[in-house]
N, CA, C and O atoms as a printed pandas DataFrame, in Angstrom:
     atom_number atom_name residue_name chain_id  residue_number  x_coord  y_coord  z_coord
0              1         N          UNK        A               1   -8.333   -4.247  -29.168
1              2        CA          UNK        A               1   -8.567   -5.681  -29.170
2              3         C          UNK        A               1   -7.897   -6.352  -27.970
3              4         O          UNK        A               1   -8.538   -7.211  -27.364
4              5         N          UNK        A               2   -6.821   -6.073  -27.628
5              6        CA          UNK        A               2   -6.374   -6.192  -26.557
6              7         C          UNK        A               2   -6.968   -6.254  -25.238
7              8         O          UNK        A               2   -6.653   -6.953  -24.275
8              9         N          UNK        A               3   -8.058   -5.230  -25.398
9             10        CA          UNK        A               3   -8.700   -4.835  -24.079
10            11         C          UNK        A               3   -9.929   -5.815  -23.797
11            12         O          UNK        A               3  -10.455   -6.185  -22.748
12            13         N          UNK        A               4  -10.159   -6.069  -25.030
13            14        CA          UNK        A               4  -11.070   -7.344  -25.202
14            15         C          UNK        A               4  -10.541   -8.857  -24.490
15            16         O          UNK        A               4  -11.167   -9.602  -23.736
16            17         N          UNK        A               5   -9.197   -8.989  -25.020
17            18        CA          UNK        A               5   -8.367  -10.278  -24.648
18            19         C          UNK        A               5   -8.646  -10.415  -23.227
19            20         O          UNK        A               5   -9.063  -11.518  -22.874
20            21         N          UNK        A               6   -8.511   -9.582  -22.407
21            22        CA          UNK        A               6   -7.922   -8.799  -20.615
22            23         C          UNK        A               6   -9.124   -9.114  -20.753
23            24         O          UNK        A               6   -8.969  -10.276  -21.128
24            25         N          UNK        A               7  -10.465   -8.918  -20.727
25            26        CA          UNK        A               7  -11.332   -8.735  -20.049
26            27         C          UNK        A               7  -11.918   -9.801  -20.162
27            28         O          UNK        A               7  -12.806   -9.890  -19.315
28            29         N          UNK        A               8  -11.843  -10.690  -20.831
29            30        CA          UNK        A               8  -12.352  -12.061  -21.216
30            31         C          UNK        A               8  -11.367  -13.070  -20.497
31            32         O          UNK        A               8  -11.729  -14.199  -20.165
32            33         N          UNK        A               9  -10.701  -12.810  -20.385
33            34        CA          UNK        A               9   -9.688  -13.795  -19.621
34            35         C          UNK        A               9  -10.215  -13.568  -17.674
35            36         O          UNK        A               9  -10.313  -14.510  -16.887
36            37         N          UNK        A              10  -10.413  -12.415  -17.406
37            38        CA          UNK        A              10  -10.798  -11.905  -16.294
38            39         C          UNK        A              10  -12.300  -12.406  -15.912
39            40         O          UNK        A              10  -12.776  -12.800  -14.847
40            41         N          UNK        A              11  -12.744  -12.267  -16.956
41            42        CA          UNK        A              11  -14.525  -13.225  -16.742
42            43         C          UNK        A              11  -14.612  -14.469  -16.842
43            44         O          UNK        A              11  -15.668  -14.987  -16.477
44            45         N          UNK        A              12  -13.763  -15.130  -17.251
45            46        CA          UNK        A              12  -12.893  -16.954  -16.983
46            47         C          UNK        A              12  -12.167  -16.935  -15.516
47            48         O          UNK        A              12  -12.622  -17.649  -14.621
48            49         N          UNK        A              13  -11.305  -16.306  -15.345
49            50        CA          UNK        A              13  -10.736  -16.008  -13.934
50            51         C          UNK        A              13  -11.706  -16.299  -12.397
51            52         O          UNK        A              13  -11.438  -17.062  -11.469
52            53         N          UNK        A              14  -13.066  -15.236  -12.601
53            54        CA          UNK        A              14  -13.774  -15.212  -11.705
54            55         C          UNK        A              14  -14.654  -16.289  -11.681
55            56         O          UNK        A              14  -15.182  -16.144  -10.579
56            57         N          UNK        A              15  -15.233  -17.437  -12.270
57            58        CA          UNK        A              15  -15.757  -18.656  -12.079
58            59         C          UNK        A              15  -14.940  -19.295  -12.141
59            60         O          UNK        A              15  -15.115  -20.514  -12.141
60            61         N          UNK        A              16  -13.832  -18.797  -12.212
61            62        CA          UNK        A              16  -12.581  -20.425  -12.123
62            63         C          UNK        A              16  -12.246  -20.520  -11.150
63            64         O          UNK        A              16  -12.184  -21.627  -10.615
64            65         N          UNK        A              17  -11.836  -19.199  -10.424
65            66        CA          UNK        A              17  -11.260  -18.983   -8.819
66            67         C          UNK        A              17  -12.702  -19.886   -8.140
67            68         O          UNK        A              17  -12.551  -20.991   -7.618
68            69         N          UNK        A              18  -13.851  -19.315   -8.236
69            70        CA          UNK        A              18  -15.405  -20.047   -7.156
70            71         C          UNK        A              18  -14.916  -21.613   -7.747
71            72         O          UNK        A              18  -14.316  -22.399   -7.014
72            73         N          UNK        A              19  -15.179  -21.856   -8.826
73            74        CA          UNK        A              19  -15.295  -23.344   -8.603
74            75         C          UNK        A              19  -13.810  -24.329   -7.998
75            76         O          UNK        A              19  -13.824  -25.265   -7.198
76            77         N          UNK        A              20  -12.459  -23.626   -8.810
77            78        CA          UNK        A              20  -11.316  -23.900   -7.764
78            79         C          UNK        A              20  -11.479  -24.556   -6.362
79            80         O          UNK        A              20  -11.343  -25.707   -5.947
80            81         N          UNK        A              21  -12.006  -22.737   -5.495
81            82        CA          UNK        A              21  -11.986  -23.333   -4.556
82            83         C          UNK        A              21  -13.152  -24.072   -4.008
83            84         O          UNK        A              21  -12.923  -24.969   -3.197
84            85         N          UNK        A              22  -14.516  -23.773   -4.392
85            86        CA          UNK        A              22  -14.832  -24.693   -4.093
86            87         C          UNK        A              22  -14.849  -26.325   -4.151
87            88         O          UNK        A              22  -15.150  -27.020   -3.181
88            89         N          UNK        A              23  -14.465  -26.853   -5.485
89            90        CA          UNK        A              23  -13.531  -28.032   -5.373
90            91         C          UNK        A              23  -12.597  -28.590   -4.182
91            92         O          UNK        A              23  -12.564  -29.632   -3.526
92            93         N          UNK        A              24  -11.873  -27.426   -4.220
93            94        CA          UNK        A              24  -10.651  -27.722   -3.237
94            95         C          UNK        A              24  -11.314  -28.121   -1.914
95            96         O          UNK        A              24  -11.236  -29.228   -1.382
96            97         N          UNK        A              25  -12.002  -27.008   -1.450
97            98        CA          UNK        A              25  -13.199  -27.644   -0.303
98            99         C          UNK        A              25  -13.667  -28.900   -0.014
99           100         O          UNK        A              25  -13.416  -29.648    0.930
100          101         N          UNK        A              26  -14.661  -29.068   -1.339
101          102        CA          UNK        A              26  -14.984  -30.091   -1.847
102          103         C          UNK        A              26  -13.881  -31.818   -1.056
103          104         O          UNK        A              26  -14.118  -32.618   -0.151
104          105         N          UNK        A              27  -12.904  -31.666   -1.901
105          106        CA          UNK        A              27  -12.050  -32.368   -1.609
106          107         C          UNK        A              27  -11.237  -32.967   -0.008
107          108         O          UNK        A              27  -10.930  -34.058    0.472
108          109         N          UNK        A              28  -11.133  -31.337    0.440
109          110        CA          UNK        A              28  -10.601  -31.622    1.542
110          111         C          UNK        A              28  -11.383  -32.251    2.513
111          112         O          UNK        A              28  -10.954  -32.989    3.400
112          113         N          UNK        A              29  -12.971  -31.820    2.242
113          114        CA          UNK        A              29  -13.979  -32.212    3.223
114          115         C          UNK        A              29  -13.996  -33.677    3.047
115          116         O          UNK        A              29  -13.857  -34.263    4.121
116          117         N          UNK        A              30  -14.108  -34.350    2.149
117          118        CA          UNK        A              30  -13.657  -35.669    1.505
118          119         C          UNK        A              30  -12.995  -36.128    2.578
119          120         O          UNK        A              30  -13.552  -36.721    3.501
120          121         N          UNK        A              31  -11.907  -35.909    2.529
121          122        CA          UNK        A              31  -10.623  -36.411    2.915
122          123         C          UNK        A              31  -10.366  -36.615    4.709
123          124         O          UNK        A              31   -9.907  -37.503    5.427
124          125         N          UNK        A              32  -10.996  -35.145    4.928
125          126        CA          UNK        A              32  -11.170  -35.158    6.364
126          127         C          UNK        A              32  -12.404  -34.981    7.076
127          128         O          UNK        A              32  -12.624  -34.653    8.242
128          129         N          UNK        A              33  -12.941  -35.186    6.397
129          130        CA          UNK        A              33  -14.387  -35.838    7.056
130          131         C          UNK        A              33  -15.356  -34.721    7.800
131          132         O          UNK        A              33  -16.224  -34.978    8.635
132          133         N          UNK        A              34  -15.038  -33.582    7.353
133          134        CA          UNK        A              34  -15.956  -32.524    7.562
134          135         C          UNK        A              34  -17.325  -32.547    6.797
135          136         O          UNK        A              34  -17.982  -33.466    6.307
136          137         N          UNK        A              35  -17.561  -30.780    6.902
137          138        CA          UNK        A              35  -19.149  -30.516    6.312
138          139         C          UNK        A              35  -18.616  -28.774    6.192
139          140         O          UNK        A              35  -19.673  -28.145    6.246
140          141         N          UNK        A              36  -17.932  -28.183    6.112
141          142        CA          UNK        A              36  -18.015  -27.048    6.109
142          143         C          UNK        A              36  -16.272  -26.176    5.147
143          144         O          UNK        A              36  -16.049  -25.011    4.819
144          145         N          UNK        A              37  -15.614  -27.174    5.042
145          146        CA          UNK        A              37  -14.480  -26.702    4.175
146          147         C          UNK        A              37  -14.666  -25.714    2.614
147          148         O          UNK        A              37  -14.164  -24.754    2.029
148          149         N          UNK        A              38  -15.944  -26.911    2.458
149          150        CA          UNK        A              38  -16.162  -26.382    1.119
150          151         C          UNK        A              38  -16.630  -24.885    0.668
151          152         O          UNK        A              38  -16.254  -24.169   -0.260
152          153         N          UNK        A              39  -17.777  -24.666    1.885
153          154        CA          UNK        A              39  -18.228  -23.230    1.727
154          155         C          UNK        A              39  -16.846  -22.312    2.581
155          156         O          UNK        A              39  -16.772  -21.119    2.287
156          157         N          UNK        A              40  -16.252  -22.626    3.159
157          158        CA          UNK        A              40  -14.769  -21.563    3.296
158          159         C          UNK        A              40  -13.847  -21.282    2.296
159          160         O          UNK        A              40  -13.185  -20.263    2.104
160          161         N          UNK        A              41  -13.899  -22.341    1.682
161          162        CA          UNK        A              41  -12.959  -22.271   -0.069
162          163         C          UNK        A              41  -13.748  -21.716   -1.035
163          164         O          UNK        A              41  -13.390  -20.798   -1.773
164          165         N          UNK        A              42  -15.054  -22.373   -1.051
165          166        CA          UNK        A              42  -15.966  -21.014   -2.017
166          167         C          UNK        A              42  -16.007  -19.934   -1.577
167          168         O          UNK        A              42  -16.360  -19.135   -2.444
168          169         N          UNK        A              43  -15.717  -19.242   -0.125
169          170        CA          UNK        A              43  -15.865  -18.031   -0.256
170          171         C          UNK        A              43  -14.825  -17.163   -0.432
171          172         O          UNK        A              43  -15.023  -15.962   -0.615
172          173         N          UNK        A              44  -13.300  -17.847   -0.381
173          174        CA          UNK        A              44  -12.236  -17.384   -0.502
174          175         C          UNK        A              44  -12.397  -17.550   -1.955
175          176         O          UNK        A              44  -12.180  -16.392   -2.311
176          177         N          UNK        A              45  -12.641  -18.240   -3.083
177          178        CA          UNK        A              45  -12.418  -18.270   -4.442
178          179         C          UNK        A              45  -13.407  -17.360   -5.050
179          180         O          UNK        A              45  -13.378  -17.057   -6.242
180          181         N          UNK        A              46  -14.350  -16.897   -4.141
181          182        CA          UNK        A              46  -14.902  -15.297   -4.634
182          183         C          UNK        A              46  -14.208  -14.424   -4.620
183          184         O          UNK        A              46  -13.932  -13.844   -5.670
184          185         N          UNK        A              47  -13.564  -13.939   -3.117
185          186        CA          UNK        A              47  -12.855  -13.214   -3.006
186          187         C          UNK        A              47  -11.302  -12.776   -3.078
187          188         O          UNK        A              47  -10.534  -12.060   -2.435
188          189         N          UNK        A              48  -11.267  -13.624   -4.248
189          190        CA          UNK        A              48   -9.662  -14.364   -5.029
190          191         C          UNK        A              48  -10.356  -13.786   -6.064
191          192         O          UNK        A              48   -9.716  -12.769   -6.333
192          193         N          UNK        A              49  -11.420  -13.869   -6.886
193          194        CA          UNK        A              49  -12.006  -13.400   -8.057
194          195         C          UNK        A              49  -11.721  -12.197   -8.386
195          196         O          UNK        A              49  -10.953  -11.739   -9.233
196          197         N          UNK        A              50  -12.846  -11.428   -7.166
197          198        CA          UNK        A              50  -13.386  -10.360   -7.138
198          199         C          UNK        A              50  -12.045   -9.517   -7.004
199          200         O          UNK        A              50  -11.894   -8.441   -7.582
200          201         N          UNK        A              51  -10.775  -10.292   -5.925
201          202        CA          UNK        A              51   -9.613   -9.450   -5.727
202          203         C          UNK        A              51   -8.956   -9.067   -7.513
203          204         O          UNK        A              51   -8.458   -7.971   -7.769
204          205         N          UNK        A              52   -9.060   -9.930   -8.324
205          206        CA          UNK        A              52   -8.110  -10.217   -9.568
206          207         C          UNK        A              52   -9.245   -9.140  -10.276
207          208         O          UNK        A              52   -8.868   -8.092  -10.801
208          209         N          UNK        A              53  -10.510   -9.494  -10.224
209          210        CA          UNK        A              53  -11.363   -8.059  -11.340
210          211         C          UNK        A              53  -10.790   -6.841  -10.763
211          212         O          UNK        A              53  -10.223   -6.120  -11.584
212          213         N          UNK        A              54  -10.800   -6.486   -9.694
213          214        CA          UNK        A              54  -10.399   -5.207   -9.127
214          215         C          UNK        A              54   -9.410   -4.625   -9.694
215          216         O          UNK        A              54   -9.328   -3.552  -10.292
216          217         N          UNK        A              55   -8.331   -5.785   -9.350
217          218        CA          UNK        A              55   -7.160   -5.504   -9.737
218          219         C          UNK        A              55   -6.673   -4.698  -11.320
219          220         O          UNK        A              55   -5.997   -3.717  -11.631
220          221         N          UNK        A              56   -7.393   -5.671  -11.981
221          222        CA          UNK        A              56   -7.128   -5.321  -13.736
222          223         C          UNK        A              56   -8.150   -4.330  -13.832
223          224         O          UNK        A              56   -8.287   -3.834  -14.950
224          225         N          UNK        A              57   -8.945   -3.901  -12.862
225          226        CA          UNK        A              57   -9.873   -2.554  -13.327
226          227         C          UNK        A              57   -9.476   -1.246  -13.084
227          228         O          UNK        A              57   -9.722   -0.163  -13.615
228          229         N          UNK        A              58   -8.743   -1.649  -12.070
229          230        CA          UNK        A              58   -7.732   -0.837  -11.120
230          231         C          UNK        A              58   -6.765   -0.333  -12.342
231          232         O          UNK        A              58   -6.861    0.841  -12.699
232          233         N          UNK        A              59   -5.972   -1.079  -12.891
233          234        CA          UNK        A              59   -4.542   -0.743  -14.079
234          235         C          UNK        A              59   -4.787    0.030  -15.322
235          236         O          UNK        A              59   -4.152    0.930  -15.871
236          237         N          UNK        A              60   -6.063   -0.677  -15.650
237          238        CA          UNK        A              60   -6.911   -0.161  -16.583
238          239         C          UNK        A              60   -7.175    1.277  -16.076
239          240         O          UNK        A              60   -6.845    2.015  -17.005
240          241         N          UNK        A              61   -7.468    1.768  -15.387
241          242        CA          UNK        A              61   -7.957    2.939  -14.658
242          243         C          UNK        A              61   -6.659    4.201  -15.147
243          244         O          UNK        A              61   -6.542    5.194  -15.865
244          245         N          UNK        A              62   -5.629    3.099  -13.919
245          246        CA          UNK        A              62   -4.727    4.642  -13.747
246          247         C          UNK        A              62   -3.716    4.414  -15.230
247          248         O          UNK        A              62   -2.786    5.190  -15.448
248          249         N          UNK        A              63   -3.995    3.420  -16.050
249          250        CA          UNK        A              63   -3.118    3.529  -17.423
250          251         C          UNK        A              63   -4.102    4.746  -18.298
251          252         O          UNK        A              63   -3.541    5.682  -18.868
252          253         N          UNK        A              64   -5.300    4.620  -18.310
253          254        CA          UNK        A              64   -6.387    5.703  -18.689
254          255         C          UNK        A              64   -6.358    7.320  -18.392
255          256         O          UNK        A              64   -6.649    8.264  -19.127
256          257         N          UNK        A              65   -5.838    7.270  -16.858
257          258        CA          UNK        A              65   -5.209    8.545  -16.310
258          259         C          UNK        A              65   -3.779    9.124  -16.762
259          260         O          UNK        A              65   -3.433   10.303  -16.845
260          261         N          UNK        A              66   -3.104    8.042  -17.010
261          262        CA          UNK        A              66   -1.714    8.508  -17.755
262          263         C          UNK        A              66   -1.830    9.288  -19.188
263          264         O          UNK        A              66   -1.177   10.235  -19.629
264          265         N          UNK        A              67   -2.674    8.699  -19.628
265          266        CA          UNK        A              67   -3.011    9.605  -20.975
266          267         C          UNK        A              67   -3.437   10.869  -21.353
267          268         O          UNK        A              67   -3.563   11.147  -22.546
């Protein structure tokens, strides 16, 4: 059940990181009067995502190998 908890929290994680940053983008472009912040923060809050799934797939992995 546990493993359930982790993995559901991790599939919240990865649309939270995209919209994060794209927000943050969002915002800054606002502020400073651009056109292009936003898609640099969405693409870092993918790859903020995608880094954090890895990660916990990764632990999951070599805790699986310990056994």
């Amino acid at each position: 059940m546990a493993s359930a908890a982790k993995y559901t929290s991790v599939a919240m994680t990865l649309p939270g990181a995209v919209i994060g940053g794209y927000l943050i983008g969002y915002g800054l472009d606002r502020w400073l009067g651009t056109a292009y912040l936003k898609i640099i923060f969405l693409l870092l809050g993918v790859v903020a995502g995608f880094a954090e799934l890895i990660r916990v797939l990764m632990s999951d992995i070599d805790r699986e190998d310990r056994k």
